[in-house]
N, C-alpha and C positions, 0 to 999 in steps of 0.2 A: 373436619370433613366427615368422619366416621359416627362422629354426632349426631351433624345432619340426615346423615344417610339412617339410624337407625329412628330418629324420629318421623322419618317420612312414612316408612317402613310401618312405622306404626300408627299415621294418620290414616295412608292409605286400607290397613287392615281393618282399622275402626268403621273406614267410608264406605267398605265394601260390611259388614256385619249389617250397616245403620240400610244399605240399601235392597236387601235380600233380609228383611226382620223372622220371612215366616221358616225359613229352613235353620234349625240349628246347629252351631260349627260342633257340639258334641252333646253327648247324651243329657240329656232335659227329663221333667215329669210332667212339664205342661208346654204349649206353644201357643200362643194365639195370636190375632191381627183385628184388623179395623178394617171396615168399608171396601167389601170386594162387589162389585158391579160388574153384570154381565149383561148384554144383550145379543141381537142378530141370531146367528145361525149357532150360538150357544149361549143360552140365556141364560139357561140354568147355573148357581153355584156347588159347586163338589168340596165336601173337607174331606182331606185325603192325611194318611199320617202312615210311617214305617217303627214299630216297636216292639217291642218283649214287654210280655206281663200282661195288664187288664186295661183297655184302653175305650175312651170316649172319646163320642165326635159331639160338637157341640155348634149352631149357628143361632143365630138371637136367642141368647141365652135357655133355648130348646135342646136337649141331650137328642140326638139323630137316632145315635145306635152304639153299643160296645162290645166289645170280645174279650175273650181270654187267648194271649196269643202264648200264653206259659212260655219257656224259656228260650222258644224258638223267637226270629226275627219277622214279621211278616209285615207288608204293605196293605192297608184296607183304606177305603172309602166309602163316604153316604153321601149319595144323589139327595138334591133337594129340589122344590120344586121352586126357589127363593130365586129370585133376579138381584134382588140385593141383599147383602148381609151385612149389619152395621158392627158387628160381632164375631167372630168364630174362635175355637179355640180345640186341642187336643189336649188331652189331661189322661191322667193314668188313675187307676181306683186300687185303693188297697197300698200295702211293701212291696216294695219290688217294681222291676222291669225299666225302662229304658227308652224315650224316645226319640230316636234318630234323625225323624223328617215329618213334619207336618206344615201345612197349605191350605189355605182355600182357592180352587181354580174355577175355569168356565166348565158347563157340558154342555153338550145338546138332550 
């Protein structure tokens, strides 16, 4: 019984990783996705990322924008004016730093 129970345990934690791809459960140096589509009343796509150190936004394979967020933790994002992204990705430039969360969402 304790078997089963720890292998569930562990389908379900993989099922939940494989369905939330773009947040990572711990610090990373890159994050990316596939195929984010937006229309209506938020067309627009946003790559948004939370990190320490030098960090890039990237959507069809175009660099958006980067910072130096040095050892402090900070949330950024780049508005695009992209309905679709077949691409995105956050990456980090240089040693160092840390990425906690990165996304491509809708905007208006």
């Amino acid at each position: 019984m304790g078997k089963t129970r720890v292998i569930a345990a562990a389908l379900a934690v993989g099922l939940a990783a494989a369905v939330v791809p773009a947040v990572a459960a711990s610090a990373a140096s890159q994050i990316d996705g596939y195929n984010k589509v937006c229309s209506g009343s938020v067309p627009h796509v946003q790559v948004q990322s939370t990190s320490t150190g030098g960090i890039n936004h990237e959507a069809n394979y175009i660099v958006l924008d980067h910072w130096n967020n040095g050892s402090t933790s900070q949330t950024r994002w780049s508005l695009t004016s992209y309905s679709t992204v077949y691409y995105w990705r956050v990456f980090l430039t240089g040693i160092g730093g840390d990425i906690t969360y990165g996304n491509a969402v809708c905007h208006s």
